[in-house]
N, CA and C of each residue as an Amber inpcrd file, in Angstrom:
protein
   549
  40.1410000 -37.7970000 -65.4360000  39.5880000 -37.0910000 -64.3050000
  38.2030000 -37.6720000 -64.0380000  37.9010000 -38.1850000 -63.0170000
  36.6890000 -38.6090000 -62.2160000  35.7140000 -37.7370000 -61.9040000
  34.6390000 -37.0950000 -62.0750000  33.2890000 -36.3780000 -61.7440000
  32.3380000 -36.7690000 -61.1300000  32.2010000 -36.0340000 -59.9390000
  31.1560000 -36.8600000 -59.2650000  29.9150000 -36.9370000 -59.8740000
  29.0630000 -37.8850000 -59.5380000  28.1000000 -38.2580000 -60.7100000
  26.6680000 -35.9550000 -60.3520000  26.9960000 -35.8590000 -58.7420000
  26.1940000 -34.9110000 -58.8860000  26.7820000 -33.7820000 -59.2350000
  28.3360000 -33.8390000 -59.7440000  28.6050000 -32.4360000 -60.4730000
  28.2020000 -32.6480000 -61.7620000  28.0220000 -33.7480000 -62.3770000
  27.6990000 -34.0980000 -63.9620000  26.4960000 -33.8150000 -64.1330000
  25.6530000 -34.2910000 -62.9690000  23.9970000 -34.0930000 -63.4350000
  23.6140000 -32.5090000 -63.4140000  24.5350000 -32.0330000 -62.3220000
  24.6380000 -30.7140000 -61.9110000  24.8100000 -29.4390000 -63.9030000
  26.0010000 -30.0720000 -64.3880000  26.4300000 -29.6700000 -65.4440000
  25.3030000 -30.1650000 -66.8080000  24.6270000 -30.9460000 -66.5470000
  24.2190000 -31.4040000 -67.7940000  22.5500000 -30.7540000 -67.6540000
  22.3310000 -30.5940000 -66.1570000  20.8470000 -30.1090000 -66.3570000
  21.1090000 -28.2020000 -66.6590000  22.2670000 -27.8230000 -66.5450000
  22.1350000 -26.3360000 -66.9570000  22.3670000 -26.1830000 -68.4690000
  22.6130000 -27.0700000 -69.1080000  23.0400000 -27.0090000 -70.6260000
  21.8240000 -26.6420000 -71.1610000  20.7780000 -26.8230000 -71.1530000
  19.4350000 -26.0230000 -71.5830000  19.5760000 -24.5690000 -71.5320000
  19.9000000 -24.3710000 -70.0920000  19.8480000 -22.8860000 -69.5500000
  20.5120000 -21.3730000 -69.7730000  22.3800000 -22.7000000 -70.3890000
  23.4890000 -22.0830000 -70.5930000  22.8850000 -21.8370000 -71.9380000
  22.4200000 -22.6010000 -72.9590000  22.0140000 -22.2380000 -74.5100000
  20.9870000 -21.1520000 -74.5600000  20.0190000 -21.1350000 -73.5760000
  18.7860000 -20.1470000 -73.8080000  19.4450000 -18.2030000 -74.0080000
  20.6580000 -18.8810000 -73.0490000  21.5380000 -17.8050000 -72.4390000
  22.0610000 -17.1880000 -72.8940000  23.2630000 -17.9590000 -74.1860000
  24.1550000 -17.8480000 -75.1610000  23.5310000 -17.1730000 -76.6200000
  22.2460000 -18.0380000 -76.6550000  21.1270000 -17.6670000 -77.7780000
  21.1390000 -16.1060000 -77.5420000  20.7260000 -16.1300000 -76.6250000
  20.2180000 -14.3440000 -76.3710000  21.3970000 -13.1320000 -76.5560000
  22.4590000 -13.7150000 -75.7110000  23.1890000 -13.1830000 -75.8110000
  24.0790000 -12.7080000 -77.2850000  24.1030000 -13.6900000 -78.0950000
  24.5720000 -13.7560000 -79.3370000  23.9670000 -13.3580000 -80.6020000
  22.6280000 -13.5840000 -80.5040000  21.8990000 -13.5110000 -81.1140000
  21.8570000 -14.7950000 -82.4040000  22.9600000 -15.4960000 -82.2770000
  23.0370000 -17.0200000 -83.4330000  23.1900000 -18.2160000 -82.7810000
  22.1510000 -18.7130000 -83.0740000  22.2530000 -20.2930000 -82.3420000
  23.4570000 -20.8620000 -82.5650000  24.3320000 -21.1200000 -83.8540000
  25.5770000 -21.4230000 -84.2120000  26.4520000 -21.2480000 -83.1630000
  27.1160000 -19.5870000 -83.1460000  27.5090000 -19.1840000 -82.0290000
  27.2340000 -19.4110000 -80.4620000  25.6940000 -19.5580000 -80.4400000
  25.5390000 -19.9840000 -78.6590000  26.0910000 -21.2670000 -78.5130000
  25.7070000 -22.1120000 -79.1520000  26.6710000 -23.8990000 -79.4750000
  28.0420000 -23.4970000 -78.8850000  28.6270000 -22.9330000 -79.7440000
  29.7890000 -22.8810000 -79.3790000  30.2480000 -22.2360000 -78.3520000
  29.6950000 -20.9460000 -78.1300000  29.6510000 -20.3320000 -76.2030000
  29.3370000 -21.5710000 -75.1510000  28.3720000 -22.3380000 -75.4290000
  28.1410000 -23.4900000 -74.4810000  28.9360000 -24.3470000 -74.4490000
  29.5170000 -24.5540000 -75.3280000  30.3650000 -25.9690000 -75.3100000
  32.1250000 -25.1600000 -75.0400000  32.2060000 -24.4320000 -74.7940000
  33.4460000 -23.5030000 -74.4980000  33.1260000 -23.3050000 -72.9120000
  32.2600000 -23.1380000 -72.7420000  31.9300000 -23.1690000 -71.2330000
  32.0160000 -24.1430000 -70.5820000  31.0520000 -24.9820000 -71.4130000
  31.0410000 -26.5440000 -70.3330000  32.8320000 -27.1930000 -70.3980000
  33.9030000 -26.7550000 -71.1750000  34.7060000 -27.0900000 -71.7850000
  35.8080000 -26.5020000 -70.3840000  35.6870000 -25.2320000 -70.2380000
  36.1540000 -24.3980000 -69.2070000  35.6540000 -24.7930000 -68.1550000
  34.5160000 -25.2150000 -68.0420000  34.0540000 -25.8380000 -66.3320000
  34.5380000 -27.2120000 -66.0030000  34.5440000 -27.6220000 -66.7630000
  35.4890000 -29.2800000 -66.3940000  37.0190000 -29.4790000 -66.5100000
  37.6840000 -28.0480000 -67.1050000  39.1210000 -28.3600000 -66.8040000
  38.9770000 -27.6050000 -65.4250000  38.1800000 -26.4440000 -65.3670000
  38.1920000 -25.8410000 -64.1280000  37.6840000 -26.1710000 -62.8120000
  37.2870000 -27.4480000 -62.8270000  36.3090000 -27.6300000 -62.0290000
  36.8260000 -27.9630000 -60.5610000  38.1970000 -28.0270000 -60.0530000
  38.4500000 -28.0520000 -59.0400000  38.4330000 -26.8330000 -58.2310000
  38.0070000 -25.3870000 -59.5410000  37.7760000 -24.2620000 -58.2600000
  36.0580000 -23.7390000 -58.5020000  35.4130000 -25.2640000 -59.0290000
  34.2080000 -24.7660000 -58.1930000  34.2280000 -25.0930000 -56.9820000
  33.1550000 -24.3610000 -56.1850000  32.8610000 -24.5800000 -54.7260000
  31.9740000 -25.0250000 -54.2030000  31.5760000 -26.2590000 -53.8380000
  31.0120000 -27.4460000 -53.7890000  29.3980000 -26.0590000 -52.4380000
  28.2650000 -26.4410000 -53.0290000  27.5060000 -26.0990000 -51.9720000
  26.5720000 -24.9550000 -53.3090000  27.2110000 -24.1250000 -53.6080000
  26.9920000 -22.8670000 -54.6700000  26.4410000 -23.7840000 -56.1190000
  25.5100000 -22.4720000 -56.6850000  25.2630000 -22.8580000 -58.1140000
  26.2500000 -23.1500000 -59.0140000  26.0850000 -24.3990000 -59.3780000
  26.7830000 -24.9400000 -60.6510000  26.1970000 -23.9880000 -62.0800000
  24.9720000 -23.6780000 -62.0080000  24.2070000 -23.3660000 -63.2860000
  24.8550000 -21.7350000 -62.9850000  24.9810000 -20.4190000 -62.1130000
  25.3900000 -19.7470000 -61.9550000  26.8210000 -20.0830000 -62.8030000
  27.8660000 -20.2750000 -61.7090000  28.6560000 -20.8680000 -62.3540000
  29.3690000 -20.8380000 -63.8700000  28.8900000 -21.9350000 -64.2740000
  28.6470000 -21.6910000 -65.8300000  28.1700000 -20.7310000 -66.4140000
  27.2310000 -20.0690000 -65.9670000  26.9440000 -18.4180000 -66.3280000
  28.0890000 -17.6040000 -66.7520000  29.0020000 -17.7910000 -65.5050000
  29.6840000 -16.8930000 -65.2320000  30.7280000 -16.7610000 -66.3140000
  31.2900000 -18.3690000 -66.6030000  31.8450000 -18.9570000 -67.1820000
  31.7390000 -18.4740000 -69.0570000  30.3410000 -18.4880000 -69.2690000
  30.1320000 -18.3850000 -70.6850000  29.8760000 -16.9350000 -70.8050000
  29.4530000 -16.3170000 -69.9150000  29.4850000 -14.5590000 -69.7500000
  30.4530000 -13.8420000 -70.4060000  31.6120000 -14.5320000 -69.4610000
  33.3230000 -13.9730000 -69.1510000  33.5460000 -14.6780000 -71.1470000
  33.6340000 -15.7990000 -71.3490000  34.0970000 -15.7750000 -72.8630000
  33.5390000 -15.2310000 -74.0460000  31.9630000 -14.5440000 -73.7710000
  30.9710000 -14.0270000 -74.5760000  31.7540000 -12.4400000 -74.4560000
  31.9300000 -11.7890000 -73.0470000  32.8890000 -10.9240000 -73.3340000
  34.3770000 -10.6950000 -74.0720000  34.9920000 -11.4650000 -73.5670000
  36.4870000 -11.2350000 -74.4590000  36.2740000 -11.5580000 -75.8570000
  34.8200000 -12.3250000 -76.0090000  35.0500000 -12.3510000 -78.0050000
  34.5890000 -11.1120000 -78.5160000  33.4400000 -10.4170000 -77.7580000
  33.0570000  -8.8570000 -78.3000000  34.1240000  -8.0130000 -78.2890000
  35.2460000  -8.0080000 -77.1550000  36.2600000  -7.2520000 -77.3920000
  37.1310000  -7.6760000 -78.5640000  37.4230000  -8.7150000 -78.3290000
  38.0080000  -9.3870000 -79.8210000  37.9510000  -8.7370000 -81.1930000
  36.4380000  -8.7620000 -80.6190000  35.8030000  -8.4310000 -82.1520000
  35.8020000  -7.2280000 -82.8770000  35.9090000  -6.2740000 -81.6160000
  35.7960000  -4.6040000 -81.4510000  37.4520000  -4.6630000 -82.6500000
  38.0320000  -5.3310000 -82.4780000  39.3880000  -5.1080000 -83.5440000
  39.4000000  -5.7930000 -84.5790000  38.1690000  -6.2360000 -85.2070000
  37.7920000  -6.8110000 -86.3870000  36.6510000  -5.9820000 -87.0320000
  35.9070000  -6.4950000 -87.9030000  34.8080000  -5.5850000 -88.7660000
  33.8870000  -5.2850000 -87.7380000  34.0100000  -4.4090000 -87.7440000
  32.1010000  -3.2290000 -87.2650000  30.9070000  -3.3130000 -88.1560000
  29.7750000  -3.6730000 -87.3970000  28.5480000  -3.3910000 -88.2020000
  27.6750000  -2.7320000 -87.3760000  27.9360000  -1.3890000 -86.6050000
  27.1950000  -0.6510000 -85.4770000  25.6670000  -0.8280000 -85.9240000
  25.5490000  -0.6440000 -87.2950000  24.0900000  -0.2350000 -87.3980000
  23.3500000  -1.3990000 -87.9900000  24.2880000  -3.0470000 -87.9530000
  23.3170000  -4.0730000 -88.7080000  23.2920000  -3.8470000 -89.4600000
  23.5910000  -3.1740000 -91.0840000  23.4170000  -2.8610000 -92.2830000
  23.7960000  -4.7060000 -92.7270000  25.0050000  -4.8840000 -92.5780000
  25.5580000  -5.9590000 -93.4140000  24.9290000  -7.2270000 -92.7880000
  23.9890000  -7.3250000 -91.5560000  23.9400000  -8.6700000 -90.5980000
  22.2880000  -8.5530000 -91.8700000  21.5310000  -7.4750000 -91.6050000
  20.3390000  -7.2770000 -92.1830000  20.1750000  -8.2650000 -93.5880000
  21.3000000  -7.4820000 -94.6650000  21.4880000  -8.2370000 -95.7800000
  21.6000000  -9.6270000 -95.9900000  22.0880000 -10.3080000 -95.0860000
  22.8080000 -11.7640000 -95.0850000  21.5070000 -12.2990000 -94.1910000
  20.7950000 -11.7980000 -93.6160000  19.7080000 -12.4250000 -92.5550000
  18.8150000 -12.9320000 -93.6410000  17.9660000 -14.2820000 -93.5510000
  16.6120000 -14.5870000 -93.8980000  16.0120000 -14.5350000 -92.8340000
  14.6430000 -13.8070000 -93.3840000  13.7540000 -14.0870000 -92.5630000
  12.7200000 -15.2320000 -92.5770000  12.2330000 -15.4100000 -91.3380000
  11.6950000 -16.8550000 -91.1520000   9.9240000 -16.3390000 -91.7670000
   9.2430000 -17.3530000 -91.8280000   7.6110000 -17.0670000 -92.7580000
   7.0820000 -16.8130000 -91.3110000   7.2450000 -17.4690000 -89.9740000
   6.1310000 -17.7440000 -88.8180000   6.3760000 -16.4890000 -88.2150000
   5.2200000 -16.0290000 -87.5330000   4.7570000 -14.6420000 -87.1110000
   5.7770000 -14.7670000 -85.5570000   5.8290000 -15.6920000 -84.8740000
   6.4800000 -15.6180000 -83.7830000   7.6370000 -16.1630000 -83.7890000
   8.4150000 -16.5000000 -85.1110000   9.5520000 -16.1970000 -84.8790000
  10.5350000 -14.8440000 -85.3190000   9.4350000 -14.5170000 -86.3490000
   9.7000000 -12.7000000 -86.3090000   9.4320000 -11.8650000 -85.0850000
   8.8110000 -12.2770000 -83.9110000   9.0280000 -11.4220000 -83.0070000
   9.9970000 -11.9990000 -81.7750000  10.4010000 -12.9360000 -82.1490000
  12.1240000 -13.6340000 -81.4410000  12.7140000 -13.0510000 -82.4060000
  12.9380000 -12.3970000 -83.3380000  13.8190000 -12.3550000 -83.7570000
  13.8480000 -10.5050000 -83.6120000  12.5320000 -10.0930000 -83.4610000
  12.5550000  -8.5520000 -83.2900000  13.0750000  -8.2150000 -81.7270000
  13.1860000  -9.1530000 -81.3260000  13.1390000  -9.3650000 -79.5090000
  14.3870000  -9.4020000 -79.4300000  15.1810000 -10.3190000 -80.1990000
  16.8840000 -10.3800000 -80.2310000  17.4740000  -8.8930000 -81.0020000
  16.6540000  -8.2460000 -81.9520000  17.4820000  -7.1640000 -81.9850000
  17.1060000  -6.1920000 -81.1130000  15.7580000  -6.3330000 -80.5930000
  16.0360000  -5.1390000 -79.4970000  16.8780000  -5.9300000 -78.4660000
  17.4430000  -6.9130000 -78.1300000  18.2500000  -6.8100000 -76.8780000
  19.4170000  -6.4510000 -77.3260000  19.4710000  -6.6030000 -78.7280000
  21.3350000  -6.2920000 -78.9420000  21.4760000  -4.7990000 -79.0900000
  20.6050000  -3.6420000 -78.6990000  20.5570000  -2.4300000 -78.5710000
  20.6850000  -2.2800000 -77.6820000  20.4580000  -3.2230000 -76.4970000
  20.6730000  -2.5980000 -74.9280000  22.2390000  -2.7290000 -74.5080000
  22.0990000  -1.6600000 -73.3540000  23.7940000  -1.9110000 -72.9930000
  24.0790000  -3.3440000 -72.4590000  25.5780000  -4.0490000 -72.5720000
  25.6300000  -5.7190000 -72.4190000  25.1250000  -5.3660000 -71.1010000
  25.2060000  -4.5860000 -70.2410000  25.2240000  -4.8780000 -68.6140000
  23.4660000  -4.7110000 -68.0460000  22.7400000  -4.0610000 -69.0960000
  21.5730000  -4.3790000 -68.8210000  20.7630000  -5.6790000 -69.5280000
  21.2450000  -5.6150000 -70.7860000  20.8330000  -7.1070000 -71.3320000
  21.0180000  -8.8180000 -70.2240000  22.1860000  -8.1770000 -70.0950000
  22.6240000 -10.0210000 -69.2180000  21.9720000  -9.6780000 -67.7720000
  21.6930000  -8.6120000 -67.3190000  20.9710000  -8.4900000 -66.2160000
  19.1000000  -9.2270000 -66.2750000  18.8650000  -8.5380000 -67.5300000
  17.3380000  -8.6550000 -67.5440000  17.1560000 -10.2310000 -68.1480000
  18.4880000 -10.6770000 -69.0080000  18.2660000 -12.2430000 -69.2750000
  18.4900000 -12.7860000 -67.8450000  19.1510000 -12.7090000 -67.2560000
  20.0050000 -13.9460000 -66.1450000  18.5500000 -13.9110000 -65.2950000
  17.8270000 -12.9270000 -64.8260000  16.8600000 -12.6270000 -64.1850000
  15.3760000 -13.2060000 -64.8440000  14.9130000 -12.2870000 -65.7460000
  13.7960000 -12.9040000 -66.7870000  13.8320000 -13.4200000 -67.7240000
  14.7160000 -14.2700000 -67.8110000  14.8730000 -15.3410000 -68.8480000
  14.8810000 -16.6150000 -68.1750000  15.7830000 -16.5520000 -67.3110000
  16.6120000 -17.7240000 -66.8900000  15.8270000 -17.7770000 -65.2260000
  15.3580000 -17.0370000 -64.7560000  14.9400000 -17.3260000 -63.9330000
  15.8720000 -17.0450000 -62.6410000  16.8570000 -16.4510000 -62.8730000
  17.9250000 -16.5050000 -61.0180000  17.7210000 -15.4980000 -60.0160000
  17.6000000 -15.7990000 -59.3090000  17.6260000 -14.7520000 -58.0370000
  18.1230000 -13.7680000 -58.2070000  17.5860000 -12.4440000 -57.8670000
  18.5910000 -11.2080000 -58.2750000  20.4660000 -11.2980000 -57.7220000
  20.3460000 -12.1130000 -56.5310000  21.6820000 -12.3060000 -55.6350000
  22.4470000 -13.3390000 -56.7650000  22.0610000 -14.1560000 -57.1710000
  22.8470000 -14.9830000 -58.0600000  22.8320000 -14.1710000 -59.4700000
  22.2050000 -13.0930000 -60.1510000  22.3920000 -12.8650000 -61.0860000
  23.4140000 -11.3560000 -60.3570000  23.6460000 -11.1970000 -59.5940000
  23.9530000  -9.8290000 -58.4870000  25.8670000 -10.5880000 -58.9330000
  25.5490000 -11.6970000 -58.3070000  27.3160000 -12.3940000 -57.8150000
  27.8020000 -12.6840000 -59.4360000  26.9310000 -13.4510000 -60.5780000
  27.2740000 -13.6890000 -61.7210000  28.0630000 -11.8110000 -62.3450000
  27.4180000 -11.0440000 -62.0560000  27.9540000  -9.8220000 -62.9400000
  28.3520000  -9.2140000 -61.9660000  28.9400000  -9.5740000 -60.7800000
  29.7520000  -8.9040000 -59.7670000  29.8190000  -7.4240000 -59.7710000
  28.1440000  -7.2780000 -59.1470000  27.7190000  -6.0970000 -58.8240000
  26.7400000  -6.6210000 -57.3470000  26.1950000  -5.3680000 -57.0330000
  25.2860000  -5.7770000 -56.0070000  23.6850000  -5.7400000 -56.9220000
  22.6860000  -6.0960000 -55.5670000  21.1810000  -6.6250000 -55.7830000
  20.8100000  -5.3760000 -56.7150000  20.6100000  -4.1110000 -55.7340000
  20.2460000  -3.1190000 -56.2320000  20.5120000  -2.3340000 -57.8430000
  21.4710000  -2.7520000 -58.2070000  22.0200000  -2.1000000 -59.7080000
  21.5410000  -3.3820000 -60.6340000  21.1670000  -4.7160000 -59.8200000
  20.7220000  -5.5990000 -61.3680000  19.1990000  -5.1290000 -61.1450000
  18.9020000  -4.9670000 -60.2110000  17.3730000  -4.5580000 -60.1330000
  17.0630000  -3.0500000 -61.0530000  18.0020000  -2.0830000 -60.8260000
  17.9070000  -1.1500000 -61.6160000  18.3210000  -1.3440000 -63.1860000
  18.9550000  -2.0400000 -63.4980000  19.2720000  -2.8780000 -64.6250000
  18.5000000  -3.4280000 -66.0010000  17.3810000  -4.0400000 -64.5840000
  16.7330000  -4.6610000 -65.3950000  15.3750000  -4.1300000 -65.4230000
  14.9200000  -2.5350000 -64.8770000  14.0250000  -2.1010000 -64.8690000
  13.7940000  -0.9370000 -66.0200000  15.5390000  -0.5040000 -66.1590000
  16.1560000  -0.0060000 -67.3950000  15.6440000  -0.6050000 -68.9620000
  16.2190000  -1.3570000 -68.5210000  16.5240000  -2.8110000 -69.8270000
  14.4220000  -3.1280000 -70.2400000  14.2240000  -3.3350000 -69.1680000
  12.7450000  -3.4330000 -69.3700000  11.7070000  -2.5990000 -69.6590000
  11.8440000  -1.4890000 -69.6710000  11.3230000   0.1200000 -70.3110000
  11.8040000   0.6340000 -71.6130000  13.5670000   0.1960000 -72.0200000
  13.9530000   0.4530000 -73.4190000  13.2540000  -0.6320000 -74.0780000
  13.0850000  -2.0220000 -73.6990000  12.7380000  -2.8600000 -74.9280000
  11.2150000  -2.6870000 -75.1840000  10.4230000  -1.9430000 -73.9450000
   9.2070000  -1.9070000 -74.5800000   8.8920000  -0.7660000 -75.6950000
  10.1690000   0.3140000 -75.1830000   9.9970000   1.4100000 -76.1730000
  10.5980000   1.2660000 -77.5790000  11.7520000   0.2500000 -77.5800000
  12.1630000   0.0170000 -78.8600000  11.0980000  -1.3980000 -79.4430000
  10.4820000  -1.8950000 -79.1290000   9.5920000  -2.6660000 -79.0280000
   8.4440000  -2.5450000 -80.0620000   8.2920000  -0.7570000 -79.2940000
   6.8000000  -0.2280000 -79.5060000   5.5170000  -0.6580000 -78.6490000
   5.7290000  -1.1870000 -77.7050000   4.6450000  -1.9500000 -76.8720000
   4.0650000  -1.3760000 -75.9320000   2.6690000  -1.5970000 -75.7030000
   1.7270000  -0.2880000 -75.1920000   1.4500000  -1.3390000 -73.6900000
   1.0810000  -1.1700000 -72.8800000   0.4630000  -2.3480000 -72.2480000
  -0.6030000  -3.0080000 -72.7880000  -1.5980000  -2.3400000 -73.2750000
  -2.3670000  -3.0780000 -74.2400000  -2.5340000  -4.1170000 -75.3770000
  -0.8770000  -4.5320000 -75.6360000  -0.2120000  -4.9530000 -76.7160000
  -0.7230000  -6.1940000 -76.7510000  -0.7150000  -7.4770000 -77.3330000
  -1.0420000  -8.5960000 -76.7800000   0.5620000  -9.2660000 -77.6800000
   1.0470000  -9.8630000 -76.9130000   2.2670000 -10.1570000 -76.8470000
   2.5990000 -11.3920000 -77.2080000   1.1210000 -12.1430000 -77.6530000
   1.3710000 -13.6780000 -77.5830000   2.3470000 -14.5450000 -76.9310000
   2.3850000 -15.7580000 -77.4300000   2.7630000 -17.0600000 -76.5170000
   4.3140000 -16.7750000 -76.3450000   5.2860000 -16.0870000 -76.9630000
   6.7160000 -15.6940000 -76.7670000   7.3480000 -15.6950000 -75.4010000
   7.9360000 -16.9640000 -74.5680000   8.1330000 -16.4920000 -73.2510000
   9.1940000 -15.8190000 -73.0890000  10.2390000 -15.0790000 -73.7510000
  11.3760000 -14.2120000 -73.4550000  10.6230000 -13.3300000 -73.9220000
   9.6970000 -12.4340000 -74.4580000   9.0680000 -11.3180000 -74.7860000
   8.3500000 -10.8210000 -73.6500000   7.3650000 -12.0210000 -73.1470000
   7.3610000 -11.7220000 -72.3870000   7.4460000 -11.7510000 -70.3090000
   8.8190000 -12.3850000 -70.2450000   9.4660000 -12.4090000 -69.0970000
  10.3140000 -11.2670000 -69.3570000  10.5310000 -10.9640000 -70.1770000
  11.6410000  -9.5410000 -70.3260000  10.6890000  -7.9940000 -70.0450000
   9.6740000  -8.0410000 -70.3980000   8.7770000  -6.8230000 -70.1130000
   8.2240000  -6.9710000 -69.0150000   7.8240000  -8.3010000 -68.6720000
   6.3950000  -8.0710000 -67.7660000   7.0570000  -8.7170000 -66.5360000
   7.4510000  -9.7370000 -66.1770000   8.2500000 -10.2480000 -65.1200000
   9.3120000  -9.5750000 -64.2730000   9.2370000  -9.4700000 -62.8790000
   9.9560000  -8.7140000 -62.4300000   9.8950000  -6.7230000 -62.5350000
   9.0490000  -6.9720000 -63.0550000   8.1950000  -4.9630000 -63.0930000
   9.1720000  -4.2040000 -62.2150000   8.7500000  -4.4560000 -61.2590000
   8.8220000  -3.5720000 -60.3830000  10.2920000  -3.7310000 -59.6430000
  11.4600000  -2.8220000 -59.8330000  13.2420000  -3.1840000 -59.1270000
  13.0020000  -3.2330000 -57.7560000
């Protein structure tokens, strides 16, 4: 199969974007690898029903979203760890001060509901238009905006974060609180 060279460049400059994505979503780099490369995997057998004009990087969103879901359901019929007891045990923690708060940042997102988490990533993480993060979770503007205003008030409260906080250099800490404020 032949690719045009601007669906490739198209595909290869979101592979950053799709991982930042997968990361968050998963909470294991291991796992996002493999969400990304299952995606990009699904977008090139699929790629005759993208639609030439539209986000490719959307797109692939959509793409690694939709398989990030059916493995949580998957999973829902395999072992439960509702409360992290067993992830806790098996976790090392890292020595550097800011990657303990990526890593306090990933468990408060895995407390939020998925539909506000992938709202407030696709948006303040990733940067997309509320309309492209609106069409990715096939809802309208208004509910990712409420979404992510949700999503952005629980993580400061599970957080603990005052406005006063100083939040250091962390840019998903803080594009997830402070970016986009206001729905």
């Amino acid at each position: 199969m032949l690719i045009e060279n601007s669906l490739k460049e198209q595909m290869l400059a979101a592979i950053p974007h799709l991982r930042a994505f997968a990361i968050s979503l998963s909470g294991s780099v291991d796992r996002a690898d493999d969400l990304v490369q299952s995606a990009l995997l699904k977008g090139l057998t699929h790629l005759d029903k993208f639609q030439p004009g539209t986000s490719m990087q959307a797109w692939l969103f959509t793409i690694l979203r939709n398989d990030f879901l059916t493995q949580i359901r998957r999973k829902k019929r395999e072992v439960e760890d509702p409360e992290g007891s067993w992830a806790e045990k098996v976790a090392v923690m890292p020595d550097q001060g800011s990657r303990l708060d990526f890593t306090d940042m990933l468990k408060a997102l895995g407390k939020l509901p998925i539909d506000q988490r992938e709202a407030l990533l696709l948006v303040s993480a990733e940067g997309l238009s509320y309309e492209d993060a609106a069409r990715i979770c096939g809802t309208n503007i208004g509910t990712i905006k409420s979404r992510i205003n949700r999503a952005r008030n629980r993580l400061a409260e599970l957080m603990k974060f005052d406005a006063d906080d100083d939040l250091g250099p962390d840019r998903l800490v803080k594009a997830a609180l402070f970016m986009h404020a206001s729905p």
